[in-house]
C-alpha positions in Angstrom: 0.0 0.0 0.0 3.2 2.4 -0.5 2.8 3.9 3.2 -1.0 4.7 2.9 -3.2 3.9 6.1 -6.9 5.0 6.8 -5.7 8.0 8.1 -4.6 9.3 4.8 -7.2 7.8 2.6 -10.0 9.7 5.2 -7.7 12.9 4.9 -7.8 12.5 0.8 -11.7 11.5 0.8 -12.0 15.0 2.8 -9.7 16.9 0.5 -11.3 15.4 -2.5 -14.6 15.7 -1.1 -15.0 19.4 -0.4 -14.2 20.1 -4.1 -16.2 17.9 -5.4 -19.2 19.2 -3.7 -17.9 22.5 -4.9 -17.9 21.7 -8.2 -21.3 20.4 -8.6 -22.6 22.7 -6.5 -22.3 25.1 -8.8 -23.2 23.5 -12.0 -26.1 23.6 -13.7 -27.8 20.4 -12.8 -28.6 19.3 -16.1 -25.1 20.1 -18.0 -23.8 16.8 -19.3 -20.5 15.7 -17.9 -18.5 14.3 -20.8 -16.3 11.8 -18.7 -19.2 9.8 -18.3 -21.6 9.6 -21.5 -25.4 9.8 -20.7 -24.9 11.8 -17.1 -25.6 15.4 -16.0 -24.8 16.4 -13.3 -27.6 15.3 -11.1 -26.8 11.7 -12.6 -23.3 12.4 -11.5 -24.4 13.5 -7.9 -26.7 10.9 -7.1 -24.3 8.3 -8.2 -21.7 9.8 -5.7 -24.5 10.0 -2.7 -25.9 6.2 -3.5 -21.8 5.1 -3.9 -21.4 6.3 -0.3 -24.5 5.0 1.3 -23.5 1.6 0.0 -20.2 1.7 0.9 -20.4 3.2 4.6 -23.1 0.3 5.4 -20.0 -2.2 5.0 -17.7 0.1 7.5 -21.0 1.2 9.9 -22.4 -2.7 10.2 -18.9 -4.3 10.0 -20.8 -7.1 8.3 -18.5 -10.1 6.6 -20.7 -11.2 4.3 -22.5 -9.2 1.5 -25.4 -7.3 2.5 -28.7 -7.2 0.9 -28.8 -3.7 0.8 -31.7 -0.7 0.5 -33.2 0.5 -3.0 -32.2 3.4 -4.4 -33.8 6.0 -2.7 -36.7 8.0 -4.8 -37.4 11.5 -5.0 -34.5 13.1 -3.4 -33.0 16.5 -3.8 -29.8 15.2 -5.2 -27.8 17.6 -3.4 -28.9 17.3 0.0 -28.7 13.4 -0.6 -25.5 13.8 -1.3 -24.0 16.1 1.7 -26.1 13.8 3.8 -23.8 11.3 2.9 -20.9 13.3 3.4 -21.8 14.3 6.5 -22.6 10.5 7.6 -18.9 9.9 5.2 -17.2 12.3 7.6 -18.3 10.8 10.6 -17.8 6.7 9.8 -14.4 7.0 8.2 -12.3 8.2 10.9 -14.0 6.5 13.7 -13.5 3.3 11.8 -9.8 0.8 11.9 -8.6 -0.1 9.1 -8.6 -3.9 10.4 -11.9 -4.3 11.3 -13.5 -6.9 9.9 -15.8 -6.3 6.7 -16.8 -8.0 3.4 -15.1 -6.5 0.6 -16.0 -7.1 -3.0 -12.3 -8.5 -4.7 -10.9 -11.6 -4.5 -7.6 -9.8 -4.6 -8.3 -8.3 -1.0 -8.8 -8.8 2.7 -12.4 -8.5 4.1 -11.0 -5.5 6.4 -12.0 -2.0 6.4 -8.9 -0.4 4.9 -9.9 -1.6 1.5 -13.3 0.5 1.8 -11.2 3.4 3.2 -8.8 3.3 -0.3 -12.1 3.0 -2.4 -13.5 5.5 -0.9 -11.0 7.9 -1.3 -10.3 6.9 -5.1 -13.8 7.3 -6.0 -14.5 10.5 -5.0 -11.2 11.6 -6.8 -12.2 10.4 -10.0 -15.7 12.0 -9.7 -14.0 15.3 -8.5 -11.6 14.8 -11.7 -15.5 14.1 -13.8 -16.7 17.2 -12.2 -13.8 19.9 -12.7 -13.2 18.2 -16.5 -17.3 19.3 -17.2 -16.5 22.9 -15.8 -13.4 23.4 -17.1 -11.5 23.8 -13.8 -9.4 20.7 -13.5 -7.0 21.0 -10.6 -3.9 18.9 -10.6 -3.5 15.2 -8.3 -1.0 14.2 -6.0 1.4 11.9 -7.6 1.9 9.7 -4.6 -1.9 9.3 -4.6 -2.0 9.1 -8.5 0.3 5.8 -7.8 -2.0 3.8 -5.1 -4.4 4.8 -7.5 -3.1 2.9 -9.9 -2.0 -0.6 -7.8 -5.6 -0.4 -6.7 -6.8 -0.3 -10.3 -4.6 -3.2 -11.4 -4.8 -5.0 -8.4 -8.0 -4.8 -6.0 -10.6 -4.1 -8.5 -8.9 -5.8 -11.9 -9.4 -8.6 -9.9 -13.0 -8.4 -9.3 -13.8 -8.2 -12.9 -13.0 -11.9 -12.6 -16.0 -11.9 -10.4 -18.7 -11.3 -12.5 -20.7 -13.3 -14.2 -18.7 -12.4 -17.2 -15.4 -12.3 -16.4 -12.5 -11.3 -18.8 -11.0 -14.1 -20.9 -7.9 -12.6 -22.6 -4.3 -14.1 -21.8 -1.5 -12.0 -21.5 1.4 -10.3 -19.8 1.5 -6.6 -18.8 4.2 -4.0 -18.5 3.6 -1.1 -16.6 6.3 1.7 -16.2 6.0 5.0 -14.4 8.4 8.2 -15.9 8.1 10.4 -13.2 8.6 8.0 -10.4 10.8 4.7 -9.9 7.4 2.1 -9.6 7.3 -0.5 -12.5 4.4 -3.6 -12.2 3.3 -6.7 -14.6 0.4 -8.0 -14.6 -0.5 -12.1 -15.6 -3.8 -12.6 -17.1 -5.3 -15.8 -17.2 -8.6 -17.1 -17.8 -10.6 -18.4 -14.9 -7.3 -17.3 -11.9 -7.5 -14.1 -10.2 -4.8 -11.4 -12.0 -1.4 -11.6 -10.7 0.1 -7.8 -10.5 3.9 -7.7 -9.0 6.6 -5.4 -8.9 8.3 -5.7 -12.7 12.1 -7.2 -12.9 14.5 -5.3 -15.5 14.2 -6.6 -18.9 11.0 -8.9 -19.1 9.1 -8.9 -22.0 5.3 -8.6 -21.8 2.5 -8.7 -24.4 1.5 -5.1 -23.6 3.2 -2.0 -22.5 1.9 1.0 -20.6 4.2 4.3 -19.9 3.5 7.3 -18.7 3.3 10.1 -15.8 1.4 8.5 -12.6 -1.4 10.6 -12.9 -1.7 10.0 -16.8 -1.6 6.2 -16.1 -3.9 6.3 -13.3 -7.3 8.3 -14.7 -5.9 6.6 -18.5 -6.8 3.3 -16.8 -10.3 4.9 -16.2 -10.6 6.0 -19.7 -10.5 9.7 -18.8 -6.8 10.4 -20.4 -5.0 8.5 -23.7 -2.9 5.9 -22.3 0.3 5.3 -24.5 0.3 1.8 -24.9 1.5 -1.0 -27.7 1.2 -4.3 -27.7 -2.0 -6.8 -27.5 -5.4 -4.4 -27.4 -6.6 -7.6 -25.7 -4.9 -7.1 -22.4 -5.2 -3.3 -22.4 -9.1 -3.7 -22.7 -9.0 -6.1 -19.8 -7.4 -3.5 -18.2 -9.3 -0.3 -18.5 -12.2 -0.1 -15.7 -14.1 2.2 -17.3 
């Protein structure tokens, strides 16, 4: 987890948080956000509100086993929905240990409260990054952040693409190399075993190769920047989460 702890994953979900709720607090509530085809910014807003009432219930009930959980709620004023949940957000996430027990939804994870606390915090980044992209006010990431970012991506929630009901069936090897800091991963796809992501060893040879800045890599593998990559289109598509 390169040094990151709830702590700072609660301390980024805050950070990340406040200008998110900025950003569409301002919009108009029915100007489409490009990043994500077919939304406005209500759309956007009520997905962020319903992501966080799912996602606390794991942290608030500590519940090891997947919850049957409420309906989307029906004729709310997207905005107050939302800070409701922020509110509720700002309360749960610090008062919770990362090593409380609690289902998670990976194969490639524990079934302890951290992972929520990373998920949280990444989420609400990438809908900030949705939100200032639409407005036209994009504010730079943290690189450090940019790079857990990216080993959850190809780690903790590659690997529950292999949960579905459909899961990925492409074969391959993946490269991954940073240019503005030192990390390097692969990652082994194989059909029907959970993705294998390490540190990479000098000089392998992969089917695909990613380079880039961290924070280019890291919203690229959400489809919201060009990723330069060559090699099998296979493997990148497995890839991308978005």
């Amino acid at each position: 987890m390169g040094g990151w702890n709830p702590q700072r994953w609660t301390e980024k979900f805050t950070e990340q948080a406040s200008m998110f709720r900025a950003a569409v607090g301002k919009a108009d509530p029915e100007a489409k956000v490009p990043s994500c085809p077919g939304w406005t910014f209500t759309e956007l807003t009520l997905h962020v509100g319903r992501f966080l009432q799912t996602s606390l219930e794991y942290l608030r009930s500590g519940s090891t086993v997947r919850l049957n959980l409420p309906p989307v709620p029906q004729d709310v004023v997207p905005l107050e929905y939302l800070d409701a949940q922020l509110a509720l957000a700002a309360e749960v996430l610090p008062a919770v240990p990362g090593n409380r027990p609690a289902w998670t939804f990976s194969p490639a994870s524990p079934d302890l409260a951290w992972v929520w606390h990373r998920r949280i915090a990444h989420e609400l980044d990438l809908r900030r990054w949705d939100a200032q992209a639409a407005l036209r006010e994009l504010v730079s990431g943290d690189t450090d952040f940019a790079v857990d970012g990216i080993e959850e991506s190809l780690g903790t929630l590659l690997a529950a693409k292999y949960a579905t009901d459909v899961p990925p069936s492409a074969k391959g090897t993946a490269f991954i190399q940073l240019t503005d800091v030192p990390e390097a991963w692969v990652v082994t796809l194989e059909p029907g075993v959970v993705p294998e992501l390490r540190a990479a060893w000098p000089g392998e040879e992969t089917d695909l190769q990613i380079t880039g800045e961290a924070q280019i890599v890291h919203y690229g593998l959400w489809g919201r920047l060009p990723l330069k990559a060559t090699g099998d289109k296979n493997v990148l598509n497995v890839l991308k989460l978005d």
